[in-house]
C-alpha positions as CSV (number, residue, x, y, z in Angstrom):
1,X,-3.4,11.3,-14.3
2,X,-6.4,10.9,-16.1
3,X,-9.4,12.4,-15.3
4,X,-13.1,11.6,-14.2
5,X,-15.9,13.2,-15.5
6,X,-16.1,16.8,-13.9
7,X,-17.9,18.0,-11.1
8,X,-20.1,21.0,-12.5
9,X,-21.0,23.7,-9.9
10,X,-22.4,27.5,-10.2
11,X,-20.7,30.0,-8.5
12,X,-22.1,31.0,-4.6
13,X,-22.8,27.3,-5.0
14,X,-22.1,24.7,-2.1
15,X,-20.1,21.3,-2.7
16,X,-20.5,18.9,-0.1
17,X,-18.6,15.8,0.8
18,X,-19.7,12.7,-1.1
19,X,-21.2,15.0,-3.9
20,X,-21.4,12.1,-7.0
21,X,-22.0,13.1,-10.8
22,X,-21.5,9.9,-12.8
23,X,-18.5,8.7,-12.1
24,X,-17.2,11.1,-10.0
25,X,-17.3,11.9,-6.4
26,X,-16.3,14.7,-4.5
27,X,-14.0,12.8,-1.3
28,X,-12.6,14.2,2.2
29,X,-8.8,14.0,0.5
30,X,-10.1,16.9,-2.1
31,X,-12.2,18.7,0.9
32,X,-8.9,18.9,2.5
33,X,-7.1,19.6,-0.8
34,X,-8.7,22.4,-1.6
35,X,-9.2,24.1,2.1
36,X,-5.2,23.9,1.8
37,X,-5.4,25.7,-1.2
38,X,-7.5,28.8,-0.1
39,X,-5.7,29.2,2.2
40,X,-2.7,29.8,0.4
41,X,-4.8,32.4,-1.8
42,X,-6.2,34.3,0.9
43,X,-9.1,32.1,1.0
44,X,-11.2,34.1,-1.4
45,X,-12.3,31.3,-4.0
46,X,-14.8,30.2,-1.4
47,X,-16.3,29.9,1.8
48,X,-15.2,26.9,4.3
49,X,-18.2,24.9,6.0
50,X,-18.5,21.4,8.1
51,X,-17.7,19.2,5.3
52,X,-18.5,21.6,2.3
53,X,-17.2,24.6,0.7
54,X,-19.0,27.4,-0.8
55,X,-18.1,29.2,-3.8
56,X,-17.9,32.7,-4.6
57,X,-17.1,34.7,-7.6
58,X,-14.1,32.9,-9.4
59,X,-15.3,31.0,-11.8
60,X,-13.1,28.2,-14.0
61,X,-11.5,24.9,-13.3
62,X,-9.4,23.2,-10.5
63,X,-8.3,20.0,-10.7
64,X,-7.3,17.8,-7.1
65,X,-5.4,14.7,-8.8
66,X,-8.5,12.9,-10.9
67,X,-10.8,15.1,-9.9
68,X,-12.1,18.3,-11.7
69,X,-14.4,21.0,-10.9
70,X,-15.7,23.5,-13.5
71,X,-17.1,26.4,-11.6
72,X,-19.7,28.4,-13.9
73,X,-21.0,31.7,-13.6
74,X,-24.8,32.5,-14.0
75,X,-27.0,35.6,-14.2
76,X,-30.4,34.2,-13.2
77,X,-32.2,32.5,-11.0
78,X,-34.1,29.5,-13.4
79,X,-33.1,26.4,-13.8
80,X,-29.8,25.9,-14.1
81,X,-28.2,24.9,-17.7
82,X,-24.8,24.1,-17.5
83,X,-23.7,23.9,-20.6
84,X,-24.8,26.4,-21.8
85,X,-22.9,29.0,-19.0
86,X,-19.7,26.6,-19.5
87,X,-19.7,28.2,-23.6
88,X,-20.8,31.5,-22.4
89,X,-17.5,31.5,-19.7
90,X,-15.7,30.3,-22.5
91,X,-16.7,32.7,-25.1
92,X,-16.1,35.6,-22.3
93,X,-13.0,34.2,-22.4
94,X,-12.3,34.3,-25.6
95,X,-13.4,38.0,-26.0
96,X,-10.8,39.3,-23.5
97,X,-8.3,37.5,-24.8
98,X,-7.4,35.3,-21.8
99,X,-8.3,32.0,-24.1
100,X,-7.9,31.3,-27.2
101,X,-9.6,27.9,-29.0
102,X,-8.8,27.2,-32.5
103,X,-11.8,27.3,-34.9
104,X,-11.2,23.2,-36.0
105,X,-11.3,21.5,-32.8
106,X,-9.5,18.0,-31.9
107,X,-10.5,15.6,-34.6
108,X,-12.6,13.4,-31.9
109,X,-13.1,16.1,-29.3
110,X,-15.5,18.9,-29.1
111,X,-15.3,21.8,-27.4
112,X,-18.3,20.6,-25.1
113,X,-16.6,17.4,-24.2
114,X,-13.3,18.4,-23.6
115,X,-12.1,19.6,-19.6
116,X,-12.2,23.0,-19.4
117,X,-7.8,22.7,-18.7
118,X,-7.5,20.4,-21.5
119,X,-8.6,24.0,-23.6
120,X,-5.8,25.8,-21.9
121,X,-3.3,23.1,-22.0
122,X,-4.0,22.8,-26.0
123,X,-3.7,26.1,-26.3
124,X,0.2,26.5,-24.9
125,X,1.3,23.4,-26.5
126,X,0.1,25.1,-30.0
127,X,2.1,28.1,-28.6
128,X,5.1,26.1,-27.8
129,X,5.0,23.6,-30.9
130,X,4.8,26.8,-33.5
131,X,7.8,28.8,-31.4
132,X,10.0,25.2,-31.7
133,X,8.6,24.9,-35.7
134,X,10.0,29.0,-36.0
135,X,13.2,27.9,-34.3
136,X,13.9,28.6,-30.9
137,X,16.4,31.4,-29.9
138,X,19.7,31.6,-28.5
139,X,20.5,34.1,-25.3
140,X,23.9,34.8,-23.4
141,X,23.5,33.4,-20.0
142,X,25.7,33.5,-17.2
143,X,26.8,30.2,-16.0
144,X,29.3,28.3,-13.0
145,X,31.4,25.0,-13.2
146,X,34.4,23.6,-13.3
147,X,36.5,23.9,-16.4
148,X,40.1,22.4,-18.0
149,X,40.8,26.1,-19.3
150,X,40.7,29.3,-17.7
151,X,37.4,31.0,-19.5
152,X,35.4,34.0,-17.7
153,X,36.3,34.9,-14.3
154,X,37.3,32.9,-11.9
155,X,35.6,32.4,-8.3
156,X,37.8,32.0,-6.1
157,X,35.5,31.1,-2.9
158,X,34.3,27.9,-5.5
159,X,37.9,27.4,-6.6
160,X,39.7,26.9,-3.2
161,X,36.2,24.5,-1.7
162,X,36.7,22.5,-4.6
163,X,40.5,22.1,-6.9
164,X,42.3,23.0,-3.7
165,X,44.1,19.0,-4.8
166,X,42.9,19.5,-8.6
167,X,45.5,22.4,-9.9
168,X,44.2,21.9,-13.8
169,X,41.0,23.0,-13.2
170,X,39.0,26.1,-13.0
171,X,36.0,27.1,-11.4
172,X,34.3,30.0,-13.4
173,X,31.7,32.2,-14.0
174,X,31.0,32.7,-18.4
175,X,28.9,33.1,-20.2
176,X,27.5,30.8,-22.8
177,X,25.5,31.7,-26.4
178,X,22.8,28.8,-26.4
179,X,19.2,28.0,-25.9
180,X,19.6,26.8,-22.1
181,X,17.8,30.0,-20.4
182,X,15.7,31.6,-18.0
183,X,12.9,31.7,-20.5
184,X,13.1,28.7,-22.1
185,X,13.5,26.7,-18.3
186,X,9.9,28.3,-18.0
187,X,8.0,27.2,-20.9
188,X,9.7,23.5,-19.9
189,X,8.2,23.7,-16.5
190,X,5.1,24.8,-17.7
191,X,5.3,21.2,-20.4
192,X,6.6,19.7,-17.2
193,X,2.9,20.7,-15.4
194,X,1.1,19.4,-18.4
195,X,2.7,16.2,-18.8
196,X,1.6,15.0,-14.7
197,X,-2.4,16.7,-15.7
198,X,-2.8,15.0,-19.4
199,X,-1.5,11.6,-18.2
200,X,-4.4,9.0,-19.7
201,X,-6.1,11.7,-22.0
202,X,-5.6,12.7,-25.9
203,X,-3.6,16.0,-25.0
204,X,-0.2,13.4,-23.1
205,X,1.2,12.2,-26.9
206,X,1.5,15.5,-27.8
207,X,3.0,17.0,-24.8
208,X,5.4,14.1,-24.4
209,X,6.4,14.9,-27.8
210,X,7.1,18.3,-27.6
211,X,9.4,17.5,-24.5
212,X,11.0,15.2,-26.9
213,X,11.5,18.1,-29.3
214,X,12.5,20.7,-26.9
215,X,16.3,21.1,-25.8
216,X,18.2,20.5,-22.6
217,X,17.7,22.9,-20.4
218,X,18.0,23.6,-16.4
219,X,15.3,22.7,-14.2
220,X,13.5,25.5,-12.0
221,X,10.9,26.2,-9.9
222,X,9.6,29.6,-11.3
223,X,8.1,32.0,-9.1
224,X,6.1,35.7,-9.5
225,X,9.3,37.1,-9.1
226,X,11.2,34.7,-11.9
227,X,8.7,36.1,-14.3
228,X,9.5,40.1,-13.3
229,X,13.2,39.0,-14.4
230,X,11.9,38.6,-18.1
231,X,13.0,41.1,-20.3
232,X,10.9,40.9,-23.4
233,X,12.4,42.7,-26.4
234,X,12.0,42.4,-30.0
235,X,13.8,39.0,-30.7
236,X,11.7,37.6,-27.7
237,X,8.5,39.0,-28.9
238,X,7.2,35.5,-30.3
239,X,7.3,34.1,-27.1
240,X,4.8,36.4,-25.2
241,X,1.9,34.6,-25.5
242,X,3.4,31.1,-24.9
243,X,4.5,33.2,-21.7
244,X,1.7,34.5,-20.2
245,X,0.2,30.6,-20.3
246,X,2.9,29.7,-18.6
247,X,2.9,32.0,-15.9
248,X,-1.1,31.0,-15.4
249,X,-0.1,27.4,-15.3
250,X,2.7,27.6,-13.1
251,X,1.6,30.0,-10.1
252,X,-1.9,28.6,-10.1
253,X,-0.3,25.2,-9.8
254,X,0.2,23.6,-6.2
255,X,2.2,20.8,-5.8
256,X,1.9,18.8,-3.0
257,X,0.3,21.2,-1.2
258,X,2.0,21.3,2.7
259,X,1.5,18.3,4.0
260,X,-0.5,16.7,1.4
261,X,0.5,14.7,-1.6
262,X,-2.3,15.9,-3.2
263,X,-1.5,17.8,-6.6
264,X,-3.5,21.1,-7.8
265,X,-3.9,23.3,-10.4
266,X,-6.6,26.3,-10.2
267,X,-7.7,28.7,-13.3
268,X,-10.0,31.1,-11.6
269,X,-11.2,34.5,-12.8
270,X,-12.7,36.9,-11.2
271,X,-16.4,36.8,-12.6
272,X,-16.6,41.0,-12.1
273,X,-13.4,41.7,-13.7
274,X,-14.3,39.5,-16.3
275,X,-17.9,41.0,-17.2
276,X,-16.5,44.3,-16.9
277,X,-13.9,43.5,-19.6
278,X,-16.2,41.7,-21.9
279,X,-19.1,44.9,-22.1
280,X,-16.2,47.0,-22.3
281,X,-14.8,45.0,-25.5
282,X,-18.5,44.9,-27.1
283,X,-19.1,48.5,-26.3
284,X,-16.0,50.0,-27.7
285,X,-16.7,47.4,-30.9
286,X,-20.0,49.1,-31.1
287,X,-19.0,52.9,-31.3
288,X,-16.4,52.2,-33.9
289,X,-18.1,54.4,-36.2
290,X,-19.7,56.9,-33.9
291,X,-18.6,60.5,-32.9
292,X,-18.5,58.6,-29.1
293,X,-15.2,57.2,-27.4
294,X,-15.5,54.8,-24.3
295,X,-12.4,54.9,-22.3
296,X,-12.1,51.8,-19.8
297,X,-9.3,52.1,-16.5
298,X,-9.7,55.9,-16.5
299,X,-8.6,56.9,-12.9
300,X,-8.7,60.4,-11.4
301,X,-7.1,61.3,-7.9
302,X,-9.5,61.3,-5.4
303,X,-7.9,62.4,-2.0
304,X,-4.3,62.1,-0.8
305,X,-2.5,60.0,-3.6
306,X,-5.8,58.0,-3.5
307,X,-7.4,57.3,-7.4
308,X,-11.3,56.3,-8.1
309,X,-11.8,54.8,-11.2
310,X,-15.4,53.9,-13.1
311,X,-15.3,50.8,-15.1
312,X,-16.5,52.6,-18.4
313,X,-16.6,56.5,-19.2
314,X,-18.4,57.7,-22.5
315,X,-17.4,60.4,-24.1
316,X,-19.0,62.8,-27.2
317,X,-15.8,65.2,-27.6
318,X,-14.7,66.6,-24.8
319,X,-17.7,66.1,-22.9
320,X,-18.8,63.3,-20.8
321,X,-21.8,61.7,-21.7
322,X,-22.1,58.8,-19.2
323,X,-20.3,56.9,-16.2
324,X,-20.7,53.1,-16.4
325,X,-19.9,51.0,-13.3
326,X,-20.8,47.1,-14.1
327,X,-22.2,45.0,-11.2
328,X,-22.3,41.1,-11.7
329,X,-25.0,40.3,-9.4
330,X,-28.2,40.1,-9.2
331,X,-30.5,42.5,-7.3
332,X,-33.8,42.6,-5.7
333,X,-36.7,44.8,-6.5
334,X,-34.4,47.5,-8.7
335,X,-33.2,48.5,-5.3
336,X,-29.1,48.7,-5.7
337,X,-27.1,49.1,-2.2
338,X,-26.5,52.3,-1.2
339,X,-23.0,52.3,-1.4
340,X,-23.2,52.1,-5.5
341,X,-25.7,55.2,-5.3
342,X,-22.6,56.7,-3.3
343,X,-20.1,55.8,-6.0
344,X,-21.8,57.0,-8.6
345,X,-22.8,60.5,-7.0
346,X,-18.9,60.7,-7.2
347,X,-18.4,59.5,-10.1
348,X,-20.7,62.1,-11.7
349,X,-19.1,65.3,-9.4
350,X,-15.3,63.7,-10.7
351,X,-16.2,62.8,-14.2
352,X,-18.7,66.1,-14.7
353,X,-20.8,63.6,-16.1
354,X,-25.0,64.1,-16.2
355,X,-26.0,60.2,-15.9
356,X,-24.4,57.2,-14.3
357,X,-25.4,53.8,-15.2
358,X,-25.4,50.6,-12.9
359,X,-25.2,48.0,-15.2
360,X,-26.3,44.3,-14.5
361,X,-26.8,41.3,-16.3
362,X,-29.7,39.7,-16.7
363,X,-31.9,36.8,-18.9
364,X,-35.5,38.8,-18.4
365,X,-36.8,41.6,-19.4
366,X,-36.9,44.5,-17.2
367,X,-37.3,48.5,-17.7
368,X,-34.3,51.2,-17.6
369,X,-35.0,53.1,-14.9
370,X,-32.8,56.7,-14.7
371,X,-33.8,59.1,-11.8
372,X,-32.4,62.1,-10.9
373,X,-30.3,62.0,-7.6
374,X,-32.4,64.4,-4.7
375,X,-31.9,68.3,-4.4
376,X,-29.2,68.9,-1.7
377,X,-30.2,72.9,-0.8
378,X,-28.9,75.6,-2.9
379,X,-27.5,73.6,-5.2
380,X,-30.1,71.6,-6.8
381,X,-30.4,68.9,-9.4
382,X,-27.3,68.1,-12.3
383,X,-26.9,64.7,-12.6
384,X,-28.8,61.2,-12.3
385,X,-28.1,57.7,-11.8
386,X,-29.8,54.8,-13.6
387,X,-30.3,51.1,-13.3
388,X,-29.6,49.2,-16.4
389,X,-30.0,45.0,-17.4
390,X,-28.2,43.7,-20.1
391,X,-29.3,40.2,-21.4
392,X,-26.2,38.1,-21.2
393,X,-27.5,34.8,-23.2
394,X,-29.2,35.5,-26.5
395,X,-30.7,32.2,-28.5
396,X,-29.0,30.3,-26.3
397,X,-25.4,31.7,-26.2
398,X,-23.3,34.4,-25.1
399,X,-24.9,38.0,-26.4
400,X,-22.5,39.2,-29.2
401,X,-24.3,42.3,-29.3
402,X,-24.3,43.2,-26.3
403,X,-22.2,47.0,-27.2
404,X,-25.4,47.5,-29.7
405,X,-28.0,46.6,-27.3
406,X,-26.0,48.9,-24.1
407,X,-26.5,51.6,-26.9
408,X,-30.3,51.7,-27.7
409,X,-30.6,51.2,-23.4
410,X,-28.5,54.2,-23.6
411,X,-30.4,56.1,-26.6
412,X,-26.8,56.9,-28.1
413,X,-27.8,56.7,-32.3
């Protein structure tokens, strides 16, 4: 189906009916569309009004038949510049590894110009071209039908329903050596996905092609649970990256959604999962060389089976040096909510750590404030709690040094 201009929005944003950027409008069939969506996600993308919805923090792409909405994150409160925050999302992307966009782009497409899903879609059909160029494997695989020879075991249940009258043939469960299995079925669903989203655009000759390419195989309708029947050994090992692009593309993709005949696909991330991941990637790249650690998902029990977990501990040694916690919002007057000042009490009394850090992001300049937490009687003062801003755009794109910048905020030489 090709595809209108997109539909730009920043996250916490509202989208009303009869929105129009260029060529495209926002309509009552993708209102509906995408209400019907949410609420098969626990309606946590965004907030439902009278004729508009309201984002929250997932930022990324969805797509209603020909129309497509790139939600963007953003860190300040100035004038919004769109692309811009579409190259710093994809560059956060990029650093955590859930995207990957190959250095020489499409001979007439640049990365500005091209949908956001066109990135992802170009991405698995390099994935899935390479594994076909490498040669695709063979696994046993258990199979049923009829048969002129007796060969595995027979079903009897199958046999008597069916060659009850036809004595010469068998019904039987084998099992076959060839390349018609569970993972391979997968990857051509996936293809299968891309084929209905790239119709009218550069990305259909390609895919169409590598269907063309691709063997016979079943067709499913994978699931979550098809995907925790994978077993991934050595010999399947090439295929792990071509999978995990399929699973995104399959369970975010809704096909006529209930009663609809709408078709959608949504790639949404979690805009404070991702900014935790990305400053902890740049600030274990910056103590490479340092006598510091940083340990990220480091979870201690807390009370009956129940674990608390910091976003980032720093270590010198043995000894903790700080407790990073990321927030990716922005707050008013250096006053953080009380429940943070909570967390990171605990933090400190779990982690025997002497400072914890808030972290935000930010595009001004503002002062790193650290302040000890108040005496409680008789036991005094032993740790504090600080309020840090990271700039997350530096000359006009996503800050690369972000780890090296965290450090001189945290005075660690």
């Amino acid at each position: 189906m090709p595809r209108n201009e997109p539909l730009q929005v920043f996250e916490y944003e509202s989208l009303r009916v009869g929105a129009v950027k260029g060529n495209t409008k926002f309509q009552q069939k993708h209102f509906k569309a995408l209400v019907k969506l949410n609420e098969l996600h626990g309606n946590k993308y965004f907030t439902v009004g009278y004729k508009k919805i309201t984002f929250q923090q997932y930022v990324g792409v969805l797509q209603v038949d020909d129309l497509c909405i790139e939600v963007l994150p953003k860190a300040d409160r100035n004038a919004a510049k769109p692309g811009v925050w579409r190259n710093v999302l994809i560059d956060m992307l990029k650093a955590t590894r859930k995207l990957k966009v190959n250095q020489v782009e499409h001979a007439n497409v640049t990365k500005q110009s091209k949908h956001f899903l066109d990135i992802y879609f170009e991405w698995y059909l390099d994935e899935v071209q390479k594994l076909i160029h490498q040669g695709l494997i063979k696994k046993y695989d258990r199979k049923q039908g009829n048969l002129t020879i007796l060969k595995g075991k027979l079903v009897f249940a199958k046999q008597i329903s069916q060659n009850l009258v036809h004595k010469e043939r068998f019904y039987t469960q084998h099992q076959v050596y060839d390349k018609d299995h569970l993972i391979h079925r997968i990857l051509y669903q996936a293809l299968g996905i891309i084929e209905q989203f790239t119709r009218g655009g550069y990305l259909y000759g390609k895919c169409k092609s590598i269907q063309l390419d691709f063997p016979e195989v079943k067709a499913i309708q994978a699931t979550a649970a098809t995907f925790t029947q994978l077993t991934i050994g050595r010999k399947e090992r090439p295929y792990t990256t071509a999978l995990e692009i399929a699973r995104l593309i399959i369970l975010n993709f809704a096909p006529n959604v209930k009663s609809g005949s709408e078709k959608m696909i949504a790639l949404l991330f979690d805009m404070n999962n991702l900014w935790e991941e990305y400053v902890l990637v740049q600030l274990k790249k910056a103590v490479q060389n340092k006598e510091y650690r940083v340990l990220g998902q480091h979870s201690k029990t807390f009370w009956n089976g129940i674990s608390i977990r910091p976003d980032m501990v720093v270590m010198k040694g043995d000894k903790t040096e700080f407790i990073i916690d990321t927030k990716w919002k922005i707050i008013d007057q250096h006053k953080p909510s009380t429940n943070d000042l909570r967390q990171m009490y605990v933090y400190n009394e779990y982690w025997q750590s002497p400072k914890a850090i808030l972290l935000y992001p930010t595009n001004e300049e503002k002062e790193f404030k650290i302040k000890e937490f108040e005496n409680i009687e008789g036991r005094g003062t032993h740790h504090q709690c600080g309020l840090g801003w990271i700039g997350v755009i530096k000359n006009g794109a996503l800050n690369k040094e972000m780890g090296k910048d965290l450090l001189k905020l945290l005075a660690i030489e």
